[in-house]
py3Dmol code that shows the C-alpha trace and the ligand (Angstrom):
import py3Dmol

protein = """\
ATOM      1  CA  UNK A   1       0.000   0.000   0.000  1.00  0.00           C
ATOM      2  CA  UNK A   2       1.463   3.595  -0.861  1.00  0.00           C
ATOM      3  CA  UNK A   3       0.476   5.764   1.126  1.00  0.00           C
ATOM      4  CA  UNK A   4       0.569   9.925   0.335  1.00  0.00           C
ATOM      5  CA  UNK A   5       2.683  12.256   2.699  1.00  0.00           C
ATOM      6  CA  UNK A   6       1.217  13.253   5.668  1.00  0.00           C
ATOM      7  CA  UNK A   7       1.041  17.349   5.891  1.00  0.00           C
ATOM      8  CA  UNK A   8      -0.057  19.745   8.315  1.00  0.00           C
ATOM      9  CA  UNK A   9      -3.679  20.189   6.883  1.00  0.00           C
ATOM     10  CA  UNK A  10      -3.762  16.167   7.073  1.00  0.00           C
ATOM     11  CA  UNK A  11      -3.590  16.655  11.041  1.00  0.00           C
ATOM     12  CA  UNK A  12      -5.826  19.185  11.098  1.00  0.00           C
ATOM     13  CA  UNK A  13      -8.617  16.870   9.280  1.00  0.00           C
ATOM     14  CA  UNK A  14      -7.361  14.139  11.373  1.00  0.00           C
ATOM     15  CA  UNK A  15      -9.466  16.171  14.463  1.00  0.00           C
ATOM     16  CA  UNK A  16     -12.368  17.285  12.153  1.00  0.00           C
ATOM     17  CA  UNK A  17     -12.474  14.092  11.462  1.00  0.00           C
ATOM     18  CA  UNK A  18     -12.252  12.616  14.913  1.00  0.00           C
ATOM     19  CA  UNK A  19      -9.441  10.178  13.834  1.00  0.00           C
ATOM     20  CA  UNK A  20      -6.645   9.897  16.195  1.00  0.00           C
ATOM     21  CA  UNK A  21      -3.009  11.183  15.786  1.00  0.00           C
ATOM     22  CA  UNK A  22      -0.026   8.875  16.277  1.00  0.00           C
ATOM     23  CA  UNK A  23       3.864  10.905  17.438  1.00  0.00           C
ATOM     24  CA  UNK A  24       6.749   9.023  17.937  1.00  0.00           C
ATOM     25  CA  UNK A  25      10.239   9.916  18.757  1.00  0.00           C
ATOM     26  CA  UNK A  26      12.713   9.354  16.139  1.00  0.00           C
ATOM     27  CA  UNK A  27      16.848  10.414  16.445  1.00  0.00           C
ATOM     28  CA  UNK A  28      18.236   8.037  13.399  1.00  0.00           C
ATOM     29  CA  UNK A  29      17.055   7.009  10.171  1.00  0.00           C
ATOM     30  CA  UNK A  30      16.782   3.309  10.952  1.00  0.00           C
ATOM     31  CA  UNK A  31      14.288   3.974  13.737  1.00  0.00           C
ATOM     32  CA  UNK A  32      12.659   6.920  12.040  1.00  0.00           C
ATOM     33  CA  UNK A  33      12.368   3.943   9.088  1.00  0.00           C
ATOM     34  CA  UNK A  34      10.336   1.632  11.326  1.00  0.00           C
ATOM     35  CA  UNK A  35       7.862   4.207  12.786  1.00  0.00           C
ATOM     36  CA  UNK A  36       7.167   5.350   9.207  1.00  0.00           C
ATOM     37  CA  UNK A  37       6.558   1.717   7.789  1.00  0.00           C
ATOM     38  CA  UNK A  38       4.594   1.258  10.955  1.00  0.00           C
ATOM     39  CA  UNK A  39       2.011   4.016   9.873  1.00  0.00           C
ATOM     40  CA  UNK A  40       3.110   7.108  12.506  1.00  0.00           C
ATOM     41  CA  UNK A  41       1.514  10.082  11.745  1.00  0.00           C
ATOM     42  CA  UNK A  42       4.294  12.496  13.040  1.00  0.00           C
ATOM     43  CA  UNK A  43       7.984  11.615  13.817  1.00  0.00           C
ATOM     44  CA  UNK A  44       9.314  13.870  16.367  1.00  0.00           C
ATOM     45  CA  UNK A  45      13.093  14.478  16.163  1.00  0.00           C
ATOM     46  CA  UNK A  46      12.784  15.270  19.748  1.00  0.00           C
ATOM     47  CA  UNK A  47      15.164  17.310  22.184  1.00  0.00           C
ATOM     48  CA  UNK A  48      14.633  14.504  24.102  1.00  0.00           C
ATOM     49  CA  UNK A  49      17.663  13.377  22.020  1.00  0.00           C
ATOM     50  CA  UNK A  50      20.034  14.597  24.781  1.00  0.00           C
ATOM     51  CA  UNK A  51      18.778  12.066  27.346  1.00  0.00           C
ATOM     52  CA  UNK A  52      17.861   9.003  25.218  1.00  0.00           C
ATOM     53  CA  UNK A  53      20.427   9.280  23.001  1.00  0.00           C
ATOM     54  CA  UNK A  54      23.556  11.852  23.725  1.00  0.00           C
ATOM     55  CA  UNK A  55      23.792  10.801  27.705  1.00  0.00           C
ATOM     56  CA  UNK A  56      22.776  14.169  29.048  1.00  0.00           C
ATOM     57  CA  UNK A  57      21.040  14.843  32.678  1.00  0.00           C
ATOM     58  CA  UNK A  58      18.477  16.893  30.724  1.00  0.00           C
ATOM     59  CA  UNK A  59      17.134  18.170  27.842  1.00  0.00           C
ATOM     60  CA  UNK A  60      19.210  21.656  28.617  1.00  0.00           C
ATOM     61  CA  UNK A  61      22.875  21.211  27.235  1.00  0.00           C
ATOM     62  CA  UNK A  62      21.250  19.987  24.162  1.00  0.00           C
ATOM     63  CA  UNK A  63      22.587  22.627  20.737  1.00  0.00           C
ATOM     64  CA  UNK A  64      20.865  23.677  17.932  1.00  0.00           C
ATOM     65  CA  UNK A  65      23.498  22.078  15.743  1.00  0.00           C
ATOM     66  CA  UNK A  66      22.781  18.371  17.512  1.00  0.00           C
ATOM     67  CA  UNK A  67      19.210  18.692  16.776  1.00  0.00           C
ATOM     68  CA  UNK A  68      20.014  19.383  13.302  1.00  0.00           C
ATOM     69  CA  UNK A  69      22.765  16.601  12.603  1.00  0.00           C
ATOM     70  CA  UNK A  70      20.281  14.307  13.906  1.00  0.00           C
ATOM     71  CA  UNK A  71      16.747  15.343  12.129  1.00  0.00           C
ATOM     72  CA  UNK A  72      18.818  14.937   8.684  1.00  0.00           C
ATOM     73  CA  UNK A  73      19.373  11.639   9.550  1.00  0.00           C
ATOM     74  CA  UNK A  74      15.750  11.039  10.468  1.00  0.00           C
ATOM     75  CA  UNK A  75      14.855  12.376   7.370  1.00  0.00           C
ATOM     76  CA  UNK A  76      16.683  10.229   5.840  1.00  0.00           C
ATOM     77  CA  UNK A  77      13.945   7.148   7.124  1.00  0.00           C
ATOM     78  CA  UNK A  78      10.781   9.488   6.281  1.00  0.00           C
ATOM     79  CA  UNK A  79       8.709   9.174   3.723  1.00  0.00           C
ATOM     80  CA  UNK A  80       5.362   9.355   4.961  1.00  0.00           C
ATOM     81  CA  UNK A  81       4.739  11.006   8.050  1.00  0.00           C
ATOM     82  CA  UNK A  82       5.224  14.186   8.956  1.00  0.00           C
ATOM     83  CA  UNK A  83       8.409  15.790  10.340  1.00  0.00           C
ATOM     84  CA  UNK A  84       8.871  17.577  13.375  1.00  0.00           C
ATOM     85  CA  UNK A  85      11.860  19.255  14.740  1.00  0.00           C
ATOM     86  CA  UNK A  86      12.286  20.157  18.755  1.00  0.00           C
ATOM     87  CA  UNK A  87      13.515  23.651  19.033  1.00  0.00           C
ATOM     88  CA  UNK A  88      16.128  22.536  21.875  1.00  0.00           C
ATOM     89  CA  UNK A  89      16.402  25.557  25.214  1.00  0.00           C
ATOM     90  CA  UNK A  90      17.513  28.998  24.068  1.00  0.00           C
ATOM     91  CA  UNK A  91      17.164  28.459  20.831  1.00  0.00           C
ATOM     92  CA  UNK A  92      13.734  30.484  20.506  1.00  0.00           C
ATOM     93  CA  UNK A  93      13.718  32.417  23.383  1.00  0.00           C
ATOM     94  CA  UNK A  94      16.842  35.221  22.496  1.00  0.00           C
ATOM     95  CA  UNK A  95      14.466  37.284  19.713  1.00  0.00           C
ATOM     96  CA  UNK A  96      12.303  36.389  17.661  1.00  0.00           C
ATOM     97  CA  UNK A  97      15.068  36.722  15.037  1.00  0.00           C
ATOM     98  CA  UNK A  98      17.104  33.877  15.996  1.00  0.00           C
ATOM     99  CA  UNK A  99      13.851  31.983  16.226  1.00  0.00           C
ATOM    100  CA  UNK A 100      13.530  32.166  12.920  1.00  0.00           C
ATOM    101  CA  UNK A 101      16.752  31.171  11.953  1.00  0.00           C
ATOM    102  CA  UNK A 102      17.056  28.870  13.856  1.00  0.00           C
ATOM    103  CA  UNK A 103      13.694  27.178  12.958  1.00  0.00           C
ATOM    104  CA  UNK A 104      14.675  27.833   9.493  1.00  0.00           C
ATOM    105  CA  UNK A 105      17.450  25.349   9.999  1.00  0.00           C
ATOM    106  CA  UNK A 106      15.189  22.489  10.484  1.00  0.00           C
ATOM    107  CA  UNK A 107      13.732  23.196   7.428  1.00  0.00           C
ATOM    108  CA  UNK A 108      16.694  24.057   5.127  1.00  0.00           C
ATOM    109  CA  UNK A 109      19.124  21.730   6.167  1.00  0.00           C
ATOM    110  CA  UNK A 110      17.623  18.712   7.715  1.00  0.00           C
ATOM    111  CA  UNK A 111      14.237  18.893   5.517  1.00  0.00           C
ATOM    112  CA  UNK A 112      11.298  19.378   8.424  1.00  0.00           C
ATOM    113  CA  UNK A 113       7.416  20.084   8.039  1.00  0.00           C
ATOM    114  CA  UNK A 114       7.534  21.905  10.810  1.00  0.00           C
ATOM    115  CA  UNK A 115       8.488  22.839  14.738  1.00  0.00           C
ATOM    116  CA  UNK A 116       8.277  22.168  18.284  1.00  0.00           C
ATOM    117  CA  UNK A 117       8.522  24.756  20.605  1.00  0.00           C
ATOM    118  CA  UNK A 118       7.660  24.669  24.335  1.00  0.00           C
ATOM    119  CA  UNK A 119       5.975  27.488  26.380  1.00  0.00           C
ATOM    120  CA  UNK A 120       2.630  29.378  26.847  1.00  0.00           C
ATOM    121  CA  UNK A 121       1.628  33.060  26.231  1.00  0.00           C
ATOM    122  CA  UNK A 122       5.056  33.901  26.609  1.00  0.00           C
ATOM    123  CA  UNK A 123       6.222  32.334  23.202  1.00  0.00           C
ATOM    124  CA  UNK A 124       2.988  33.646  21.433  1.00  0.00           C
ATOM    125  CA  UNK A 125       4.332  36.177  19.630  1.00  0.00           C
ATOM    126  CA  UNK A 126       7.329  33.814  18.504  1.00  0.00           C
ATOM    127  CA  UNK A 127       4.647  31.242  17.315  1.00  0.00           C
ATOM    128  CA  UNK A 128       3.418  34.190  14.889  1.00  0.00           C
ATOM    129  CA  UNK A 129       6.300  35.530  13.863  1.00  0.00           C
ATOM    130  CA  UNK A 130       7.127  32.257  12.860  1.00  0.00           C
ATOM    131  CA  UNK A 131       3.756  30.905  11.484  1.00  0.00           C
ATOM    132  CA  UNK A 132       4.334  34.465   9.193  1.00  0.00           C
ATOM    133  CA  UNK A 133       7.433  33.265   8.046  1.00  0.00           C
ATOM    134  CA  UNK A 134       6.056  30.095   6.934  1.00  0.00           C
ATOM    135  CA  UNK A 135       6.942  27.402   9.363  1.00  0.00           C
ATOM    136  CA  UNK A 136       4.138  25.516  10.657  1.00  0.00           C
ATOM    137  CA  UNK A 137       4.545  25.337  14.504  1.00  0.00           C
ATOM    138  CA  UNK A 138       3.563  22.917  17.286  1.00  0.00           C
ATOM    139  CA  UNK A 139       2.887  24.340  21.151  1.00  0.00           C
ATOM    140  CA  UNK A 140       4.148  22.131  24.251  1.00  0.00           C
ATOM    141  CA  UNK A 141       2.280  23.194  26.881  1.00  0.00           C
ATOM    142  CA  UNK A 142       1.826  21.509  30.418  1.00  0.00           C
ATOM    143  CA  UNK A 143       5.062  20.155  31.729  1.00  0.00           C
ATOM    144  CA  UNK A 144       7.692  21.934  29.765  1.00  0.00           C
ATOM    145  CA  UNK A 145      11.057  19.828  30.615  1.00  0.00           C
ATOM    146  CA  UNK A 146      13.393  22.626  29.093  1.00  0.00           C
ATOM    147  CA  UNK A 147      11.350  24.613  32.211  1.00  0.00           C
ATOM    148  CA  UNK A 148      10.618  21.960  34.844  1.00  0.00           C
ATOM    149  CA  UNK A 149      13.120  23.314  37.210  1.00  0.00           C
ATOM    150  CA  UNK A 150      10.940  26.652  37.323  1.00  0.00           C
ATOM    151  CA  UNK A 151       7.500  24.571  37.754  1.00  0.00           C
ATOM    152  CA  UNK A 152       8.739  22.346  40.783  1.00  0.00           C
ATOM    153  CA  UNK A 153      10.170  19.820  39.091  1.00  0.00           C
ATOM    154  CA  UNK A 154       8.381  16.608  36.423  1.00  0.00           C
ATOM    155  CA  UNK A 155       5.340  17.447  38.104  1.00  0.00           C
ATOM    156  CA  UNK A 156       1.344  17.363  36.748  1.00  0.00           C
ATOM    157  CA  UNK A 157       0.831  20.471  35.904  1.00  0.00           C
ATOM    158  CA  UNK A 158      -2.816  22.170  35.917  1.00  0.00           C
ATOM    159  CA  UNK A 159      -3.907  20.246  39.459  1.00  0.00           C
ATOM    160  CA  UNK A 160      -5.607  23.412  41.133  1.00  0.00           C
ATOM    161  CA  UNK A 161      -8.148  25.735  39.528  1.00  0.00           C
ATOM    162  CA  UNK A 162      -5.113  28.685  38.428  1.00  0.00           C
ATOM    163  CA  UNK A 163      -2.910  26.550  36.864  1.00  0.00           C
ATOM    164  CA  UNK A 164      -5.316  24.906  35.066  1.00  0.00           C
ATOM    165  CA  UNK A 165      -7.054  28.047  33.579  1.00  0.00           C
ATOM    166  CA  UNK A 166      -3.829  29.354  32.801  1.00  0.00           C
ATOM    167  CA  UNK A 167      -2.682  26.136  30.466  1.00  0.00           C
ATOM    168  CA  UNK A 168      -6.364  26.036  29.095  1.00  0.00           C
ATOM    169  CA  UNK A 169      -5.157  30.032  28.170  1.00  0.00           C
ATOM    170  CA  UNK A 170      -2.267  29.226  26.600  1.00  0.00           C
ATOM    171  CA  UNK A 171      -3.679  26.612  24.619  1.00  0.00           C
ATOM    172  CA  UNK A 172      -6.188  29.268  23.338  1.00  0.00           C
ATOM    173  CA  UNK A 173      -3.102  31.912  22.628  1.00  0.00           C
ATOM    174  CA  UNK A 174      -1.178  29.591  21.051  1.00  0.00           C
ATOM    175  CA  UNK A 175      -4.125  28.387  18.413  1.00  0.00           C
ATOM    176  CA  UNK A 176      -4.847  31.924  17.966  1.00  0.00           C
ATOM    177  CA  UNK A 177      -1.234  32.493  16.989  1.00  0.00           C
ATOM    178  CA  UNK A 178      -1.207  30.139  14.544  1.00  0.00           C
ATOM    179  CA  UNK A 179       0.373  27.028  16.081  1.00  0.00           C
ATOM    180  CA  UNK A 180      -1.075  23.727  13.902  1.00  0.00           C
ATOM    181  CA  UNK A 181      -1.002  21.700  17.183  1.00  0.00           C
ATOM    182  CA  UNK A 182       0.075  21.679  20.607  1.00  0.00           C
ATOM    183  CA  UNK A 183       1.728  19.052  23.175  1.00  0.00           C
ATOM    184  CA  UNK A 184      -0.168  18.535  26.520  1.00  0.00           C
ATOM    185  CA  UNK A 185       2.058  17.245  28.665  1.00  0.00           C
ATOM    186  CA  UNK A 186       1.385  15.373  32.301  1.00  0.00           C
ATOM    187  CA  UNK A 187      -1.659  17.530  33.091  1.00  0.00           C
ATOM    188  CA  UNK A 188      -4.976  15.802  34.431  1.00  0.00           C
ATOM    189  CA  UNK A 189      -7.004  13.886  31.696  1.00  0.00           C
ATOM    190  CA  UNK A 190     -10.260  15.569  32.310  1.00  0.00           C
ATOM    191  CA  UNK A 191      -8.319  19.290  31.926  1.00  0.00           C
ATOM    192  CA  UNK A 192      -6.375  17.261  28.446  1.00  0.00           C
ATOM    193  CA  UNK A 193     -10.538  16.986  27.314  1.00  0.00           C
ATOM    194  CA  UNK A 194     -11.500  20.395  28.145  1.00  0.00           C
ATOM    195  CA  UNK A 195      -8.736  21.954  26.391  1.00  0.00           C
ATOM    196  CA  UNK A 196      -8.823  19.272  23.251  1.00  0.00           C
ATOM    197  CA  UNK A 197     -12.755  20.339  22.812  1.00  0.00           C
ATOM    198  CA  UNK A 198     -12.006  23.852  23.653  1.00  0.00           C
ATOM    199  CA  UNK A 199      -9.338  24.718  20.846  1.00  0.00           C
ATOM    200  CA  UNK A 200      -9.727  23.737  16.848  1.00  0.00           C
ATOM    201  CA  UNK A 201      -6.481  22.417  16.930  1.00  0.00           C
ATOM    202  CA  UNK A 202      -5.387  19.343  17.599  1.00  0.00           C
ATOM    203  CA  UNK A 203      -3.855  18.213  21.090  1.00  0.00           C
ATOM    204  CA  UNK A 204      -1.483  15.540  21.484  1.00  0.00           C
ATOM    205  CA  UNK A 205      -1.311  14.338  25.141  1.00  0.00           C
ATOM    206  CA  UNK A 206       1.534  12.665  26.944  1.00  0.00           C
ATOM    207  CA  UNK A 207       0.783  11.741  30.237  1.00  0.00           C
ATOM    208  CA  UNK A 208      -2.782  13.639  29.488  1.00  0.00           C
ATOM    209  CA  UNK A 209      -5.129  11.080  28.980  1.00  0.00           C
ATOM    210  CA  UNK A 210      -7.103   9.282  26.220  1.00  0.00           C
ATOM    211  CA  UNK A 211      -9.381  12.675  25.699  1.00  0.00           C
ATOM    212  CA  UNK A 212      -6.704  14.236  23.589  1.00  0.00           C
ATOM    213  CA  UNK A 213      -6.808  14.003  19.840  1.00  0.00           C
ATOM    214  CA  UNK A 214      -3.669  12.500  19.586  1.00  0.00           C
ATOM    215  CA  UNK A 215      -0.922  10.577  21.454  1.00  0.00           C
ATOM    216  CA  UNK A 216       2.724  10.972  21.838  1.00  0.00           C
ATOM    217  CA  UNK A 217       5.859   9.142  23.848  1.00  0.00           C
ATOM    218  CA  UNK A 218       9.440   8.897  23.489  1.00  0.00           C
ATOM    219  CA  UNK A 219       9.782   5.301  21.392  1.00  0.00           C
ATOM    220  CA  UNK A 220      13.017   3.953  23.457  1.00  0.00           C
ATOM    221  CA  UNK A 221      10.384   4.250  26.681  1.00  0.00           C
ATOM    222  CA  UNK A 222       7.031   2.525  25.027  1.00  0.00           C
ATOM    223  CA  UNK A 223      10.522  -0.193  23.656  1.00  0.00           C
ATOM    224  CA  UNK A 224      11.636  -0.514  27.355  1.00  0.00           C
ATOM    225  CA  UNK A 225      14.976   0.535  26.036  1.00  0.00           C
ATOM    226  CA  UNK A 226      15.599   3.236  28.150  1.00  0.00           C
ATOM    227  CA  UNK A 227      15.959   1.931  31.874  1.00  0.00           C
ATOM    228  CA  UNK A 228      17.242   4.881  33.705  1.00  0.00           C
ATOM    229  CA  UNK A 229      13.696   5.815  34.615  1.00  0.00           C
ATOM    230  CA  UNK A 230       9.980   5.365  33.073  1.00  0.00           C
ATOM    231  CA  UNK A 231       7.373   7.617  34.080  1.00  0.00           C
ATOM    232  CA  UNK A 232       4.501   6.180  35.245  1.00  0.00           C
ATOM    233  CA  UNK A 233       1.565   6.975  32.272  1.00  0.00           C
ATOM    234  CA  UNK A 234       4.620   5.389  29.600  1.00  0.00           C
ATOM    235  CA  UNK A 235       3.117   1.694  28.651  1.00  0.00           C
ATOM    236  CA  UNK A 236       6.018  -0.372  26.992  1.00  0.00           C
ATOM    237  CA  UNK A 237       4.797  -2.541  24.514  1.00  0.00           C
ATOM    238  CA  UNK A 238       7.992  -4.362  24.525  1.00  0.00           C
ATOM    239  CA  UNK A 239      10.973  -4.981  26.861  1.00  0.00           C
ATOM    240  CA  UNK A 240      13.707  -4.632  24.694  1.00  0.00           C
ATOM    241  CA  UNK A 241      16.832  -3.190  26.728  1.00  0.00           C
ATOM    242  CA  UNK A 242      17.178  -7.396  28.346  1.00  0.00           C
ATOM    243  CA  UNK A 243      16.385  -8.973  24.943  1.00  0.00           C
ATOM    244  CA  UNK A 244      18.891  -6.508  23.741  1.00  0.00           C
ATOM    245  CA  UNK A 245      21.674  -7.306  26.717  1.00  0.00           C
ATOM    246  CA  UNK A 246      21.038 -10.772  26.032  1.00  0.00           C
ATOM    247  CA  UNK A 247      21.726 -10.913  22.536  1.00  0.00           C
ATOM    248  CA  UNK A 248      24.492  -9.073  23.087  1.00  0.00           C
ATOM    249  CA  UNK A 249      25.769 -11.604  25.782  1.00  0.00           C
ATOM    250  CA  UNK A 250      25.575 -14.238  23.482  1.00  0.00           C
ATOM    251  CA  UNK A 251      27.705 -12.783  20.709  1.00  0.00           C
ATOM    252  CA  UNK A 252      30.610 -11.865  23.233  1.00  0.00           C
ATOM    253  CA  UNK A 253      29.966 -15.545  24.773  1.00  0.00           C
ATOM    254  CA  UNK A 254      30.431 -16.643  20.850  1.00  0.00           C
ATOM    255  CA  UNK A 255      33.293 -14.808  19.770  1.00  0.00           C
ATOM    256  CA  UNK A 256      35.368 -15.809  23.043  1.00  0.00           C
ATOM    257  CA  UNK A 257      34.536 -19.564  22.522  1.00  0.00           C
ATOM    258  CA  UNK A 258      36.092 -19.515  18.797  1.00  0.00           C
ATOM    259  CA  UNK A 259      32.107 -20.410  18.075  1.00  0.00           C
ATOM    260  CA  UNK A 260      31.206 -17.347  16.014  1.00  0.00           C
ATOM    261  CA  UNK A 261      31.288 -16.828  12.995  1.00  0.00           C
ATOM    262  CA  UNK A 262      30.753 -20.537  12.383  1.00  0.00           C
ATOM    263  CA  UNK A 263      30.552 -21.978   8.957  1.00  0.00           C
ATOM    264  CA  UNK A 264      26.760 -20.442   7.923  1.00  0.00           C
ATOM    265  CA  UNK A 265      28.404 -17.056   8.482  1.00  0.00           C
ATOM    266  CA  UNK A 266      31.400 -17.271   6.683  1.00  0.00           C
ATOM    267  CA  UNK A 267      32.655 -17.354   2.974  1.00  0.00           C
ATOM    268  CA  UNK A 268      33.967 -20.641   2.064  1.00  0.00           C
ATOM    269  CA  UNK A 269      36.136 -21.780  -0.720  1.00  0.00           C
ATOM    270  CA  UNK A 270      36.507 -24.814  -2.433  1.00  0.00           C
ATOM    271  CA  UNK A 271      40.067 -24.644  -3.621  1.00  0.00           C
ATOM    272  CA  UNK A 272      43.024 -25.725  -1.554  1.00  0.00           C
ATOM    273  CA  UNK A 273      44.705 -22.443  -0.133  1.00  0.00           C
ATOM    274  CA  UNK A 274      47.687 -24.052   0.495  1.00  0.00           C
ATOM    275  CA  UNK A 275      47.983 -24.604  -3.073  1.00  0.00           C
ATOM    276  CA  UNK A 276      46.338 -21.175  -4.045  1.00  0.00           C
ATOM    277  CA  UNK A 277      49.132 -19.052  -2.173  1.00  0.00           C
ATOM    278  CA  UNK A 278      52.013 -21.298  -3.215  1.00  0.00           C
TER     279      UNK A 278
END
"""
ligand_1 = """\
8
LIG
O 11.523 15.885 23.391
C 10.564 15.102 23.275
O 10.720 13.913 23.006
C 9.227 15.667 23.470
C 8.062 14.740 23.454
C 8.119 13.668 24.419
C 6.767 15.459 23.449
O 9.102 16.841 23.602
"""
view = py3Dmol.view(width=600, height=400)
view.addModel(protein, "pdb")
view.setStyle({"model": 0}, {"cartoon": {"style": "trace"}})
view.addModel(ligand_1, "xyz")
view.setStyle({"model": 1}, {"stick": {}})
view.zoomTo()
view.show()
């Protein structure tokens, strides 16, 4: 089955038309590969990166240029879905002129449909100077990680009556400056539904509940690849990270018995070589 390129209007439909949206996390072109031949609606190139994949503490340290070096690769696995690129911290928040540029990046050199960003009212008018520049932009709203120092920590956000007007807010100011979607992250599920039937555009919830028009998780955590910690609304469909150490056990257990590569795995001749290098 071919199947068309997803775009930004496609995700629109996808909540007029009450079908659900699919994210995934993608930092290389063979995983990016398998989410797109899986069906994914949107691969995320996500700043998330620094943790999963680069060893960072946080999603902080990580540079405008690693983001980049890494979408190209994912772009390299897309052909169907749509691609997102994480604005990593301080790379929007200078001016609204280095927003630009730097947005720009993801889309002239690693090939992106669009951007991440993360913030509320405050990054409004960087969403529209942006959107005006033609770069489709998706909110993150919620638990901001690039932030979660300021907000107490990886919290659920939008438990008391304030809070949760204000993220309702800044989903309204952030539709209203022309973001295509926004990110609800680890806020309550029945605030996730207010907010999802509130705004035209869609939601995609992580830790937000099933009310949101889409869903979104970092792939090595739904894998079970990533063991350093799994936050509590991740399901893992698979427990990779032993299957992987076990594999992996086998082929050193192989090699130091003399047992691999065995005869299957190697190229055999019929001639004698004794003779041959005479
Ligand atoms: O960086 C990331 O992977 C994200 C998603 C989990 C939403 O922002």
């Amino acid at each position: 089955m071919t199947m068309k390129k997803m775009t930004v209007r496609d995700v629109l439909d996808m909540k007029s038309g009450a079908e659900k949206i699919t994210m995934l996390t993608a930092y290389d072109a063979s995983f990016a590969r398998l989410l797109d031949q899986a069906g994914i609606d949107i691969v995320l190139v996500g700043d998330s990166l620094g943790m999963v994949a680069l060893g960072y503490e946080s999603t902080v340290p990580v540079t405008m240029d690693e983001m980049v070096h890494h979408a190209r690769a994912v772009k390299h696995g897309v052909n169907q879905a749509l691609l997102v690129g994480d604005m990593p911290f301080l790379s929007y928040q200078v001016s609204r002129e280095d927003a630009i540029v730097n947005a720009g990046r993801f889309m002239k050199e690693a090939g992106c449909d669009a951007v991440k960003l993360e913030g509320g009212l405050e990054v409004c008018d960087t969403v529209a100077a942006l959107v005006r520049a033609g770069i489709p932009v998706m909110g993150h709203i919620g638990l901001t990680p690039q932030t979660a120092g300021s907000l107490g920590g990886y919290k659920v956000q939008g438990k008391d009556a304030e809070s949760a007007r204000r993220i309702l807010a800044e989903a309204r100011g952030l539709a209203d400056a022309g973001a295509f979607a926004v990110v609800l992250e680890c806020i309550p599920d029945k605030l996730a539904g207010a907010i999802s039937k509130s705004v035209a555009i869609p939601t995609i919830g992580i830790g937000a509940g099933v009310e949101c028009d889409g869903q979104v998780l970092v792939t090595h955590d739904l894998l079970g690849m990533f063991e350093k910690f799994t936050p509590s609304f991740v399901k893992c469909y698979a427990k990779l990270a032993p299957q992987i150490k076990d594999a992996i056990s086998s082929y050193r257990d192989e090699v130091k018995n003399g047992l691999y590569p065995d005869a299957a795995h190697s190229f055999t001749m019929q001639l004698d070589i004794d003779e041959l290098l005479k």
